[in-house]
C-alpha positions in Angstrom: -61.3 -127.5 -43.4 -62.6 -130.5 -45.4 -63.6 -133.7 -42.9 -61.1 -135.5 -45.5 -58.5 -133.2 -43.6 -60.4 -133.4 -40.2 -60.1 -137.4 -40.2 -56.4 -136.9 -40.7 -55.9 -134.8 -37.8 -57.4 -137.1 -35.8 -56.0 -140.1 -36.5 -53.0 -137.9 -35.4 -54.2 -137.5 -32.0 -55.4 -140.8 -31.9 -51.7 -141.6 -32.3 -50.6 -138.7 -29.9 -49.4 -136.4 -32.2 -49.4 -133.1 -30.4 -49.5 -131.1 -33.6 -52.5 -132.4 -34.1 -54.0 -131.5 -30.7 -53.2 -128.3 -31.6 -54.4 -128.2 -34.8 -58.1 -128.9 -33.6 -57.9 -126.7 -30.9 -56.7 -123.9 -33.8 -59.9 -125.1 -35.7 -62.1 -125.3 -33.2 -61.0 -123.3 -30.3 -63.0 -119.9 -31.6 -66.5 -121.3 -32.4 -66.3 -123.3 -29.1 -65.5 -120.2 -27.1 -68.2 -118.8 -29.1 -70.8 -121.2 -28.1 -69.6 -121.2 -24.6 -69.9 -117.3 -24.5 -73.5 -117.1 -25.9 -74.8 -119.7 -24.1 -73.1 -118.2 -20.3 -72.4 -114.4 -20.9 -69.6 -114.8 -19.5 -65.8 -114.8 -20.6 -63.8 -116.6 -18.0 -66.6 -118.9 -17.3 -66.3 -119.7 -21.2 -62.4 -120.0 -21.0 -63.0 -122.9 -18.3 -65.9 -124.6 -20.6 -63.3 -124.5 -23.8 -60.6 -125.8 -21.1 -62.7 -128.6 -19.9 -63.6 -129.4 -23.7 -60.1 -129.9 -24.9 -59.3 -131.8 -21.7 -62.1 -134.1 -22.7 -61.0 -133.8 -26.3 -57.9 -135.3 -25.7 -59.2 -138.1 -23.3 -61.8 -139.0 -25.6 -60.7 -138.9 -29.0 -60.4 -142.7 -29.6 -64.1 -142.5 -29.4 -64.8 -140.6 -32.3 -66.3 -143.3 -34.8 -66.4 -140.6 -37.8 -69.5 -138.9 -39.6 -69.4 -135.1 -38.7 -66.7 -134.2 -36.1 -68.4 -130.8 -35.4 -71.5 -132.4 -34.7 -69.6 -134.8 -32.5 -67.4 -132.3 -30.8 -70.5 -129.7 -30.2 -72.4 -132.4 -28.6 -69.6 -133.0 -26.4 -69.4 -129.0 -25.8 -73.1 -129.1 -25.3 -72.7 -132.3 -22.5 -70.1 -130.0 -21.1 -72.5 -127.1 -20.7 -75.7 -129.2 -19.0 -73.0 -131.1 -16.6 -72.1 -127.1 -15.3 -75.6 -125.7 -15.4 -76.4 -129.3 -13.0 -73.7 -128.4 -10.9 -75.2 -125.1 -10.9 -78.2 -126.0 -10.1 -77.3 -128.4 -7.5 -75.6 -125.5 -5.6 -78.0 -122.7 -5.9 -81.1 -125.0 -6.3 -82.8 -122.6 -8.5 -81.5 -121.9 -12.2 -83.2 -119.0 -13.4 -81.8 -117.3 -10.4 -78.4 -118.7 -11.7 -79.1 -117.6 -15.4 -80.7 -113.9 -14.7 -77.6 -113.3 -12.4 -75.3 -114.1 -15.0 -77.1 -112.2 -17.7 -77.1 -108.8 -15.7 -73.6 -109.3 -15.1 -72.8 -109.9 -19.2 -73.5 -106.1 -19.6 -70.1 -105.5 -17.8 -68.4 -108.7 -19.6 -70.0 -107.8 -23.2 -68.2 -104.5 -23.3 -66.1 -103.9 -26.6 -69.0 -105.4 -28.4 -71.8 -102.5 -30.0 -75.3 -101.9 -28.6 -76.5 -104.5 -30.7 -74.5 -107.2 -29.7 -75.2 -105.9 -26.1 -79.0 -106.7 -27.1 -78.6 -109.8 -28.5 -76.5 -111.3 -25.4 -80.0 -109.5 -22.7 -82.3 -111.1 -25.6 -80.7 -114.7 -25.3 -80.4 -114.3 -21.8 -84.6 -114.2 -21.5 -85.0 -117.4 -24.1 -85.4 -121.0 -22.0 -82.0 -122.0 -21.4 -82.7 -125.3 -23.7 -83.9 -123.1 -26.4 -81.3 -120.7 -26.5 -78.7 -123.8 -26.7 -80.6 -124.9 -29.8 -80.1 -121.4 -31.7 -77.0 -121.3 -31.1 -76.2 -124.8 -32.3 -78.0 -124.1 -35.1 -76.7 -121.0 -36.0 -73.3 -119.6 -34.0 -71.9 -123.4 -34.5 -73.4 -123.7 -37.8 -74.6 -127.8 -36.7 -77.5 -128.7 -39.2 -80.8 -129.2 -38.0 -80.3 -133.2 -38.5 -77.2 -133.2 -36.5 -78.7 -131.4 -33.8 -81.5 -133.8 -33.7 -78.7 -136.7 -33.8 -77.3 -134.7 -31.0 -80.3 -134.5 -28.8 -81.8 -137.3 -29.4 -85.1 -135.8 -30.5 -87.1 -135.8 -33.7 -85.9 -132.9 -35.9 -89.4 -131.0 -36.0 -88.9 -131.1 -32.4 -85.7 -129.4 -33.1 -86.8 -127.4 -36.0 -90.1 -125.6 -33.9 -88.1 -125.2 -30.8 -85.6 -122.8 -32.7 -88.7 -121.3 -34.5 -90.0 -120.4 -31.5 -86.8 -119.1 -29.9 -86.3 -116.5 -33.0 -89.4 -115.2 -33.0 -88.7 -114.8 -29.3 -85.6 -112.9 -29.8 -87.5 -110.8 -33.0 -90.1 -109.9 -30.4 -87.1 -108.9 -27.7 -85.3 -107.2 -30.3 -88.0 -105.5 -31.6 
């Protein structure tokens, strides 16, 4: 959908047209879940991110101030992640732990996906949690490398040598 059409659907929502709620969520609902899923491994843990997305979604549309609404809405998915991987973290005190249990269990939740798939989802699993973010900004929710630098706040050769980094990474787990 053109942003032309993405600015019209939100002035919808900005005017509590339900429709139009549900048009983004038609949009955007599949590449969120996407992005949730690669990033945690883990389906119903993916279905709560998307839920608390579109919750936010709707509370905090008004602040949309236009230029790219992916970028904007995947930085809010990205906020969404790092606030549950925090409260994570505050409860188990040690995040790999968190992140290798979740990845052994993603054999069991990947299933209905090929080998492949299965090795991509084990491969992820071993990049830096911030790195593996990053690749799949870049290239599951197809954000640019500038937007993801707008996103993060960082300077995009930061960006741009982190994600290098991370495919070689996945080459070399892949091999």
């Amino acid at each position: 959908m053109a942003q032309h059409d993405i600015e019209q659907v939100i002035i919808g929502c900005n005017k509590g047209d339900e429709g139009c709620f549900t048009q983004l969520v038609d949009i955007y609902g599949r590449r969120c879940f996407g992005y949730f899923y690669r990033l945690t491994g883990n389906r119903d843990l993916s279905d709560e991110l998307l839920s608390e997305l579109f919750v936010k979604l709707v509370e905090k549309i008004g602040t949309y101030r236009g230029g790219s609404f992916d970028g904007w809405i995947f930085t809010m998915a990205s906020n969404i992640f790092h606030d549950h991987l925090r409260f994570k973290q505050r409860q188990t005190r040690l995040l790999d732990g968190h992140s290798k249990r979740i990845m052994s269990q993603s054999a069991g939740v990947a299933s209905g996906y090929d080998g492949d798939a299965d090795k991509l989802q084990m491969a992820l699993g071993e990049l830096d949690s911030g790195v593996r973010e990053l690749v799949m900004m870049r290239f599951y929710s197809q954000m640019s490398f500038k937007e993801i630098a707008e996103s993060r706040q960082e300077p995009i050769g930061t960006i741009l040598s982190k994600v290098h980094r991370g495919l070689r990474k996945l080459r070399e787990l892949m091999g």
